[in-house]
GUVEX-421881 format. One record per atom (N, C-alpha, C): residue number from 0; residue in one letter; chain; x, y, z. Coordinates in pm, whole numbers. Example, Ala and Ser with C-alpha at 12.3 -4.5 7.8 and 13.67 -1.06 7.14 Angstrom:
2
+------+------+-------+--------+--------+--------+
! resi ! resn ! chain !   east !  north !     up !
+------+------+-------+--------+--------+--------+
!    0 !    A !     A !   1319 !   -569 !    780 !
!    0 !    A !     A !   1230 !   -450 !    780 !
!    0 !    A !     A !   1320 !   -330 !    780 !
!    1 !    S !     A !   1285 !   -225 !    708 !
!    1 !    S !     A !   1367 !   -106 !    714 !
!    1 !    S !     A !   1290 !      3 !    787 !
+------+------+-------+--------+--------+--------+
***
This chain:
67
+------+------+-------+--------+--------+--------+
! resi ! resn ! chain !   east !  north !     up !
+------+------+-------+--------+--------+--------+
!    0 !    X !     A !   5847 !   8387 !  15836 !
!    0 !    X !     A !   5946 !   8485 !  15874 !
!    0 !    X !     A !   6086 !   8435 !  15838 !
!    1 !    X !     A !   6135 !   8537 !  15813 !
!    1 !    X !     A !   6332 !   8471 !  15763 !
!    1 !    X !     A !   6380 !   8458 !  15876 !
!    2 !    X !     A !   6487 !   8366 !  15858 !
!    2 !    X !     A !   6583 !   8294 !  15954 !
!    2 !    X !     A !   6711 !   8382 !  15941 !
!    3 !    X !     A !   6793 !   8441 !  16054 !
!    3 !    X !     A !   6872 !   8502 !  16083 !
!    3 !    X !     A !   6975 !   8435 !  16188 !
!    4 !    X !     A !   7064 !   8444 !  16170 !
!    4 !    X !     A !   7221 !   8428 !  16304 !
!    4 !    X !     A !   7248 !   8543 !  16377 !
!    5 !    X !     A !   7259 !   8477 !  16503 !
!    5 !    X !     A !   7283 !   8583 !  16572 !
!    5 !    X !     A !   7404 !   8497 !  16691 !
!    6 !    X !     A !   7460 !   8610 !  16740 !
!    6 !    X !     A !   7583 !   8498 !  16822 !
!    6 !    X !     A !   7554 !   8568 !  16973 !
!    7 !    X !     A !   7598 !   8442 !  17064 !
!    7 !    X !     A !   7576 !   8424 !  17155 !
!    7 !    X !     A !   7687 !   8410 !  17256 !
!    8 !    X !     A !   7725 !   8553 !  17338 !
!    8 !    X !     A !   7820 !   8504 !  17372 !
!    8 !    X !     A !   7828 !   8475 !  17549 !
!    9 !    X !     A !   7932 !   8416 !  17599 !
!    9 !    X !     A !   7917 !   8357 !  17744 !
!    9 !    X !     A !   8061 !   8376 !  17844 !
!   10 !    X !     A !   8003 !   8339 !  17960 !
!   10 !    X !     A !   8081 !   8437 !  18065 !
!   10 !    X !     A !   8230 !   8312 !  18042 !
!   11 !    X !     A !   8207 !   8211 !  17939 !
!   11 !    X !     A !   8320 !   8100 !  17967 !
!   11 !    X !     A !   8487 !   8153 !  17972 !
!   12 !    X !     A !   8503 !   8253 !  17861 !
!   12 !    X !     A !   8403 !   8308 !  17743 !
!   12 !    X !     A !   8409 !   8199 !  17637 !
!   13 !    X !     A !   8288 !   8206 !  17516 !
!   13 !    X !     A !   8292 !   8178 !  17435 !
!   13 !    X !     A !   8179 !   8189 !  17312 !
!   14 !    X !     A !   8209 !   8160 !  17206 !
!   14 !    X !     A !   8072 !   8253 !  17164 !
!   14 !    X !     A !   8045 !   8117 !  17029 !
!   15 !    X !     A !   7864 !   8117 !  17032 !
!   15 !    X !     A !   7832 !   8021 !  16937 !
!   15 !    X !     A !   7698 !   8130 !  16878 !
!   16 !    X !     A !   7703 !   8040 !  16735 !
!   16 !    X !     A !   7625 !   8137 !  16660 !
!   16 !    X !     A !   7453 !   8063 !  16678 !
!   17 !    X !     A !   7346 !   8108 !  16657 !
!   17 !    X !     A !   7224 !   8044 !  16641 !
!   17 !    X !     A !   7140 !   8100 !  16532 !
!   18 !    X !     A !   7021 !   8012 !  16473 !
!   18 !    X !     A !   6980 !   8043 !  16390 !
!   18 !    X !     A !   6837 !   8085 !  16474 !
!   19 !    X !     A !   6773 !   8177 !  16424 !
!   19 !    X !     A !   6646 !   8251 !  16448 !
!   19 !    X !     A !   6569 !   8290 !  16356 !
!   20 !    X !     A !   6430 !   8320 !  16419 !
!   20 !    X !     A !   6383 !   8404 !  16356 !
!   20 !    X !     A !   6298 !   8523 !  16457 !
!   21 !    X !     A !   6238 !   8649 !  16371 !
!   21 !    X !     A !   6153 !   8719 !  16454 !
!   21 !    X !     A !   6044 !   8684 !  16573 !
!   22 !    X !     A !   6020 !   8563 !  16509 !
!   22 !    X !     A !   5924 !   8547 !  16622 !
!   22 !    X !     A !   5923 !   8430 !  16716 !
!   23 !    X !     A !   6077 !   8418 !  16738 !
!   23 !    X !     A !   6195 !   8350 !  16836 !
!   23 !    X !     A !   6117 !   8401 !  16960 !
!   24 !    X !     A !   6116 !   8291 !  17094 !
!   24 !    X !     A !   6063 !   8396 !  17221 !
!   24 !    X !     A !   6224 !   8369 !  17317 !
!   25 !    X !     A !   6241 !   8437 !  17390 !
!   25 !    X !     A !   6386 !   8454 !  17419 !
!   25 !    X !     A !   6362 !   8307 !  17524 !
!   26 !    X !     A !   6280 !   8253 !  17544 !
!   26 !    X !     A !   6255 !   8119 !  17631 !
!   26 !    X !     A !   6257 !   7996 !  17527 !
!   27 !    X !     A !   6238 !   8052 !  17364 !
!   27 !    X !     A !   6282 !   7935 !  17294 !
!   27 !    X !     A !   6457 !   7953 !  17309 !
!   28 !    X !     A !   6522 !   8070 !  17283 !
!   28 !    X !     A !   6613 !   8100 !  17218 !
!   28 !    X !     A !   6710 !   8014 !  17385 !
!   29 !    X !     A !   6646 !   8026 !  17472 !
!   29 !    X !     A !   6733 !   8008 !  17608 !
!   29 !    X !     A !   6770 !   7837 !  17584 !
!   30 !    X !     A !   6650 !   7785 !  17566 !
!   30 !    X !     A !   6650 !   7641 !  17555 !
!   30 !    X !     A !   6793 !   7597 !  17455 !
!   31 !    X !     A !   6761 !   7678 !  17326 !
!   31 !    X !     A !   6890 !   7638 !  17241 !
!   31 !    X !     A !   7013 !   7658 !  17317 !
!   32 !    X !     A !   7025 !   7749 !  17389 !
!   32 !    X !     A !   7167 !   7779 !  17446 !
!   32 !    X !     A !   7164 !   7688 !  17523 !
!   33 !    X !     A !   7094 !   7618 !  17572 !
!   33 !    X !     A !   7136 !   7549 !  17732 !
!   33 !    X !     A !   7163 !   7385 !  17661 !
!   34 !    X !     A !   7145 !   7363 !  17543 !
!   34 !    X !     A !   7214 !   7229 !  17473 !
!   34 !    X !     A !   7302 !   7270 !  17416 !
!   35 !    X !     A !   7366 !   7371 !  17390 !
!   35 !    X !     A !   7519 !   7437 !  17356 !
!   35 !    X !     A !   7572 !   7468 !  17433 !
!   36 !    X !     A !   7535 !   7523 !  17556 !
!   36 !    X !     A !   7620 !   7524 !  17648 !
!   36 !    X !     A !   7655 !   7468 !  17809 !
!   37 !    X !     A !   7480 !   7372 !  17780 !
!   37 !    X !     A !   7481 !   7282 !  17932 !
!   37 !    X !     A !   7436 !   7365 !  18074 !
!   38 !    X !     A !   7410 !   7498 !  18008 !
!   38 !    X !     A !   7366 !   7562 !  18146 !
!   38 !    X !     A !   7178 !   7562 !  18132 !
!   39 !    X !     A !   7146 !   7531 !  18288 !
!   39 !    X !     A !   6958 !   7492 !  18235 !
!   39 !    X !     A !   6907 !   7620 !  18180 !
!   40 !    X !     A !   6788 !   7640 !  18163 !
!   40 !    X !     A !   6743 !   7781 !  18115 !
!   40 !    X !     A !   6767 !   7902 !  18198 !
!   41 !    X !     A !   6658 !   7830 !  18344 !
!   41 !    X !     A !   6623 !   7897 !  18439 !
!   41 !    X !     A !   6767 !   7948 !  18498 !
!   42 !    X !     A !   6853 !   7906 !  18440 !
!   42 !    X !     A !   6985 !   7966 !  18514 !
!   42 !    X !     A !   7047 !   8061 !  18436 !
!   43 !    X !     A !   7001 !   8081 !  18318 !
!   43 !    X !     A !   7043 !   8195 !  18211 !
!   43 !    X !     A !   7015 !   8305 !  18260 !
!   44 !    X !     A !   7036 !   8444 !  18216 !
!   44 !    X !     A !   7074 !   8570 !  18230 !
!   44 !    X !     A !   7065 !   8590 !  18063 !
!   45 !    X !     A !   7001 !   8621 !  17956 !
!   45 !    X !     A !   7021 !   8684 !  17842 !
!   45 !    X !     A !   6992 !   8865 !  17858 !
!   46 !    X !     A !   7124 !   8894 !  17794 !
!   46 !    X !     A !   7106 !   9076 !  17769 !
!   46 !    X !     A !   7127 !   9071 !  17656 !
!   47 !    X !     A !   7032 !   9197 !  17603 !
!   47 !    X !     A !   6998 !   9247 !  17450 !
!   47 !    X !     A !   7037 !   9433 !  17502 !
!   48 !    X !     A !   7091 !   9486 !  17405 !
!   48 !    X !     A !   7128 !   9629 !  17425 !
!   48 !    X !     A !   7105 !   9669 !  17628 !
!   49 !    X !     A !   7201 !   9624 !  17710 !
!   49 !    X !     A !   7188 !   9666 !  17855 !
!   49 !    X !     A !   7108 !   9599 !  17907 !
!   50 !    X !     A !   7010 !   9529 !  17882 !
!   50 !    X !     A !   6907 !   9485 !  17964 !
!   50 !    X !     A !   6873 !   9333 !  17990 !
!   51 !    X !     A !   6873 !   9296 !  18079 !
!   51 !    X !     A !   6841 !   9156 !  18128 !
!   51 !    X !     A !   6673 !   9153 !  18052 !
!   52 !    X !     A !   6646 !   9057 !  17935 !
!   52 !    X !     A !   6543 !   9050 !  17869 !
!   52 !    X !     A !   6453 !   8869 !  17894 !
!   53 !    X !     A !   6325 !   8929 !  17883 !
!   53 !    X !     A !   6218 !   8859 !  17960 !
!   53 !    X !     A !   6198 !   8735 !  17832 !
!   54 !    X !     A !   6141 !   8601 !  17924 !
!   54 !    X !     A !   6159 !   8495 !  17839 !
!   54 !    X !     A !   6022 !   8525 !  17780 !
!   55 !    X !     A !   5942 !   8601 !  17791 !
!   55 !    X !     A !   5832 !   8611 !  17684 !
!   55 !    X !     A !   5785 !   8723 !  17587 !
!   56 !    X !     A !   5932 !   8783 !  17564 !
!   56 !    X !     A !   5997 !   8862 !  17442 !
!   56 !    X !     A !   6021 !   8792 !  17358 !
!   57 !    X !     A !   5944 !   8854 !  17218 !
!   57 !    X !     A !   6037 !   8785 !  17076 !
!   57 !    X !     A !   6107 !   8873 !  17067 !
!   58 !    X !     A !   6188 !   8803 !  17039 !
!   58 !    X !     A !   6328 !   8862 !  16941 !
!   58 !    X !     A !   6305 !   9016 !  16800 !
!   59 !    X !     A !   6198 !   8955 !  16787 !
!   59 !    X !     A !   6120 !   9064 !  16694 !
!   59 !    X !     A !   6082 !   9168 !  16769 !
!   60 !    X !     A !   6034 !   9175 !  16849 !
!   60 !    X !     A !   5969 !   9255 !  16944 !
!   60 !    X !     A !   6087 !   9375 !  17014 !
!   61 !    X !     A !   6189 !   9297 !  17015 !
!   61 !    X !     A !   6304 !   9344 !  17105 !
!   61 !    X !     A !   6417 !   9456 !  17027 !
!   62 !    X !     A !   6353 !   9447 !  16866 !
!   62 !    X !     A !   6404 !   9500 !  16785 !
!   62 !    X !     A !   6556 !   9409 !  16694 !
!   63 !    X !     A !   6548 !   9290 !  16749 !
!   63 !    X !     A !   6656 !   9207 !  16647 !
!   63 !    X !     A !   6653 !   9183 !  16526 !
!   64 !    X !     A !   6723 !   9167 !  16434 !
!   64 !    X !     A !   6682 !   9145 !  16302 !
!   64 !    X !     A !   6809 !   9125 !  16215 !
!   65 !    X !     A !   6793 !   9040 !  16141 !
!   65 !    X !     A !   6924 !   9005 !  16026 !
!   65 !    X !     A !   6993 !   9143 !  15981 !
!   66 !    X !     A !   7120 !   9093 !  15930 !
!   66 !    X !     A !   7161 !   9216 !  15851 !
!   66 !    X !     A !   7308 !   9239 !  15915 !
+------+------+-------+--------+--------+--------+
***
């Protein structure tokens, strides 16, 4: 699957970019944020279009995609 950026932004505020792909699970994608930004997983909150989204969603699944 291709690798895509997608940015990430936070209540600091501040925003960092990550690399992905489709079949990213938002519990991998949490892990990356929490060594960029020091917050643990389990303490994350990720929203995708309105919705507080489940750590065993891919990214694919959720409708994300390069471009």
């Amino acid at each position: 699957m291709e690798a895509y950026t997608i940015r990430v932004k936070t209540l600091a505020p501040a925003e960092h970019s990550v690399s992905v792909t489709g079949s990213t699970s938002v519990a991998a994608l949490k892990a990356v944020v929490s060594t960029l930004v020091g917050t643990p997983a389990h303490r994350q909150r990720l929203i995708w279009r309105g919705r507080v989204i489940a750590d065993v969603d891919t990214l694919g699944a959720l409708g994300a995609h390069g471009g």
